[in-house]
C-alpha beads as a LAMMPS data file, in Angstrom:
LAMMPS data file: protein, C-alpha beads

131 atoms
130 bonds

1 atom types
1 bond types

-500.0 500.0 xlo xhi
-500.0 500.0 ylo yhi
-500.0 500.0 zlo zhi

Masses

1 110.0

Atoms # bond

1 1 1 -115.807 -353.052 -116.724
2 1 1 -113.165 -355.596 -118.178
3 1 1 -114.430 -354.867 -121.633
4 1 1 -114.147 -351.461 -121.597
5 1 1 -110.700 -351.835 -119.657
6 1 1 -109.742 -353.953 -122.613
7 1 1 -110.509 -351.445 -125.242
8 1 1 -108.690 -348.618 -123.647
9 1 1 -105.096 -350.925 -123.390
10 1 1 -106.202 -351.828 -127.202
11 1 1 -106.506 -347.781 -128.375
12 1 1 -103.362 -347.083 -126.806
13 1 1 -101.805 -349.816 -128.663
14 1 1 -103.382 -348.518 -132.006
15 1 1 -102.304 -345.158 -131.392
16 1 1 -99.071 -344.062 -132.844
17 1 1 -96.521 -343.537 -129.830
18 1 1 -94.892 -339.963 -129.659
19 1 1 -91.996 -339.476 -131.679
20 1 1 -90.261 -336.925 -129.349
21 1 1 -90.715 -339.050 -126.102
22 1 1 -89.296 -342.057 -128.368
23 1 1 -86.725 -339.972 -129.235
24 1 1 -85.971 -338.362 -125.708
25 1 1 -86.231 -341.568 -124.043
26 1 1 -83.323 -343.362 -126.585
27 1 1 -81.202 -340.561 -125.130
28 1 1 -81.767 -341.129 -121.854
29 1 1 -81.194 -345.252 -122.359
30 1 1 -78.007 -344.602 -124.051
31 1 1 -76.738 -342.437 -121.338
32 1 1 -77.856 -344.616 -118.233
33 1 1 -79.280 -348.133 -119.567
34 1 1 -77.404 -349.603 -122.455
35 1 1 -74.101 -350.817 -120.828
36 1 1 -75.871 -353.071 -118.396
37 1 1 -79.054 -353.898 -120.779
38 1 1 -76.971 -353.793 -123.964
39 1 1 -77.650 -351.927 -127.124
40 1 1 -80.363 -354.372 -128.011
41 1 1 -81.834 -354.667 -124.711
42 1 1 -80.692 -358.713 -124.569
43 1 1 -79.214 -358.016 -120.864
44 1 1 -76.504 -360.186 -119.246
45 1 1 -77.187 -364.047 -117.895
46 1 1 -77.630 -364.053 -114.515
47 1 1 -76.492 -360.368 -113.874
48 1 1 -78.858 -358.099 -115.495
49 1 1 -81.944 -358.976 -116.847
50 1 1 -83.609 -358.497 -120.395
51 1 1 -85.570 -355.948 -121.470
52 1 1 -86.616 -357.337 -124.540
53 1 1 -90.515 -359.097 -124.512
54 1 1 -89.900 -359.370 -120.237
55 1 1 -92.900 -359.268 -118.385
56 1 1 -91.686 -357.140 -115.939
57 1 1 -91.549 -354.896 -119.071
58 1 1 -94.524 -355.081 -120.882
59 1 1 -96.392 -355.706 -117.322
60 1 1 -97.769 -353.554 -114.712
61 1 1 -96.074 -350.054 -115.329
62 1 1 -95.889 -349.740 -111.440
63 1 1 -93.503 -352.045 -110.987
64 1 1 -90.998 -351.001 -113.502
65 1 1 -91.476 -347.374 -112.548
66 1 1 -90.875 -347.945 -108.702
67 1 1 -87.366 -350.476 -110.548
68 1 1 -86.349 -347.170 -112.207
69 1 1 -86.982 -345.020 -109.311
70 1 1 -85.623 -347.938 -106.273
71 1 1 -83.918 -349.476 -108.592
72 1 1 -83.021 -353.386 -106.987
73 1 1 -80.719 -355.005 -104.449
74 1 1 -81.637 -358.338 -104.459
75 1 1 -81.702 -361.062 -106.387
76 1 1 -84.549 -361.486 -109.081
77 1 1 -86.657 -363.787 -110.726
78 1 1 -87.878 -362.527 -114.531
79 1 1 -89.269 -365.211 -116.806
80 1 1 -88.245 -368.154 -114.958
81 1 1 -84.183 -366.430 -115.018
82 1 1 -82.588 -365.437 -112.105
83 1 1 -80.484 -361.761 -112.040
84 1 1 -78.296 -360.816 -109.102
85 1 1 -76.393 -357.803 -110.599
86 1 1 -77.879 -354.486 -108.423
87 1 1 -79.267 -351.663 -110.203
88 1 1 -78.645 -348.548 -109.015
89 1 1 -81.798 -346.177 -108.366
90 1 1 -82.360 -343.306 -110.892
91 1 1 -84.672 -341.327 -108.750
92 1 1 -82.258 -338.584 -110.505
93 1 1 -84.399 -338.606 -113.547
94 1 1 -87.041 -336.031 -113.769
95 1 1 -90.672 -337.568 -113.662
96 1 1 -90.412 -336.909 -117.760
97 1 1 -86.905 -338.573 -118.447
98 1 1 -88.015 -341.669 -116.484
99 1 1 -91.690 -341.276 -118.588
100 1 1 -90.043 -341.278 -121.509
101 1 1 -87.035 -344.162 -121.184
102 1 1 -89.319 -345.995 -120.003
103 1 1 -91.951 -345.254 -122.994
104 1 1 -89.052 -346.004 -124.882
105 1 1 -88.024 -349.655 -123.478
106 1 1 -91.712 -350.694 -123.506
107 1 1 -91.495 -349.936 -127.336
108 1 1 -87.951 -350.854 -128.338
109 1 1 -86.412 -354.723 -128.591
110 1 1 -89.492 -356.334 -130.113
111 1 1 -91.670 -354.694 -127.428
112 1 1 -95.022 -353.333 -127.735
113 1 1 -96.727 -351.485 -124.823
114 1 1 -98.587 -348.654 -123.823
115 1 1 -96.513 -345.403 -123.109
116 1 1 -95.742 -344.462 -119.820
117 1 1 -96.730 -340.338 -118.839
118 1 1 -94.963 -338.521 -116.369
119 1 1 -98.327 -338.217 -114.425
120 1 1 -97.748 -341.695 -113.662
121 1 1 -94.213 -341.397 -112.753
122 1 1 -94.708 -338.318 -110.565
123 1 1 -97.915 -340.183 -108.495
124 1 1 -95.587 -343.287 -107.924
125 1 1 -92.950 -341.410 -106.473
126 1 1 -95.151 -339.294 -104.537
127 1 1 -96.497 -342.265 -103.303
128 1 1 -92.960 -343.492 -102.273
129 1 1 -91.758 -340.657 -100.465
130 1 1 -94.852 -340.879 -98.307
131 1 1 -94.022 -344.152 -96.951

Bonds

1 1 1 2
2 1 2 3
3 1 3 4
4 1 4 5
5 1 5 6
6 1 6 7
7 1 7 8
8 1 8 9
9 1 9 10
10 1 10 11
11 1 11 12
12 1 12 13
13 1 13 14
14 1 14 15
15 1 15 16
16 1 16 17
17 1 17 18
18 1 18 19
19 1 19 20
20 1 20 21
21 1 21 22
22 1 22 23
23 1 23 24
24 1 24 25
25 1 25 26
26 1 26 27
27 1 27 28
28 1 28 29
29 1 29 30
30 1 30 31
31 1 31 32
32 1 32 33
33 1 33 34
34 1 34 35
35 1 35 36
36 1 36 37
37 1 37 38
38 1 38 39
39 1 39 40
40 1 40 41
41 1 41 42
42 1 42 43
43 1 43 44
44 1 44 45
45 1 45 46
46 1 46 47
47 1 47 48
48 1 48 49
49 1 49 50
50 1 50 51
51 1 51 52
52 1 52 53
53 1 53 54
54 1 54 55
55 1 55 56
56 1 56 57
57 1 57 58
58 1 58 59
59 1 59 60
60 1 60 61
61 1 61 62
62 1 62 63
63 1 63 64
64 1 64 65
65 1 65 66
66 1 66 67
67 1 67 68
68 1 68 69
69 1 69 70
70 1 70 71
71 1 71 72
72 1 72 73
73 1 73 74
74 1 74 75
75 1 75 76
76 1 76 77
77 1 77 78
78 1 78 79
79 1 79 80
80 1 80 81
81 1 81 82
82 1 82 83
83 1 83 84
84 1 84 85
85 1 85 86
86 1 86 87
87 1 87 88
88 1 88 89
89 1 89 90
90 1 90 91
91 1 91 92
92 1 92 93
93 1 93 94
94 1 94 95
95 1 95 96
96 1 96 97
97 1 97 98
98 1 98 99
99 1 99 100
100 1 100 101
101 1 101 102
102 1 102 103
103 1 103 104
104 1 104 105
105 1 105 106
106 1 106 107
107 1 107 108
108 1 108 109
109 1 109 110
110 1 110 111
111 1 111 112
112 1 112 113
113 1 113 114
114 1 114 115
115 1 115 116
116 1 116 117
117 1 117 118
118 1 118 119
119 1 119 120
120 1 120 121
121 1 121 122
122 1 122 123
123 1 123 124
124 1 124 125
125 1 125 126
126 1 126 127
127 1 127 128
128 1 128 129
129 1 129 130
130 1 130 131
């Protein structure tokens, strides 16, 4: 089951990412994103955290969907750094603008990551409004 796990992640790595999501989701970082994660996605020390090669990036989409959604009010450990700056949540976005900035962080900054689908976004914050 791990094996064939492991082949699926690798085919969505091979596979060339949608240009219009890309495209679409630089829009929506420029608008919302870049003047707390900065235009090359370096962050601030200690206030706002990296988005460039950061595990809670390139990690378990769930998490950084329900950060986009929730967004954070309390102080967070990413990568052995510490961030205290709170993030506003952008449950605002539609279930495709949050898809797609986030498709667009995972694969900006020196990232490289499987797209995120609005599928996903919509079942995580289905899932959140039923709690």
């Amino acid at each position: 089951m791990k094996l064939i796990a492991l082949f699926t992640a690798s085919i969505f790595l091979l596979q060339p990412l949608p240009k219009e999501s890309m495209e679409r989701g630089k829009k929506v970082y420029d608008l919302y994103c870049l003047s707390c994660h900065m235009p090359d996605g370096s962050g601030v020390p200690r206030l706002n955290p990296p988005l460039a090669k950061a595990s809670w990036v390139l990690g378990d989409k769930k998490r950084i969907i329900n950060v986009v959604l929730k967004g954070l009010d309390e102080q967070v450990e990413i990568d052995g750094e510490y961030y205290t700056n709170v993030m506003a949540p952008h449950d605002f976005l539609s279930n495709q603008e949050a898809a797609d900035v986030l498709t667009y962080i995972r694969n900006s900054f020196g990232n490289k990551a499987s797209p995120v689908s609005a599928a996903e976004v919509k079942s995580i914050r289905e899932a959140n409004q039923k709690k």
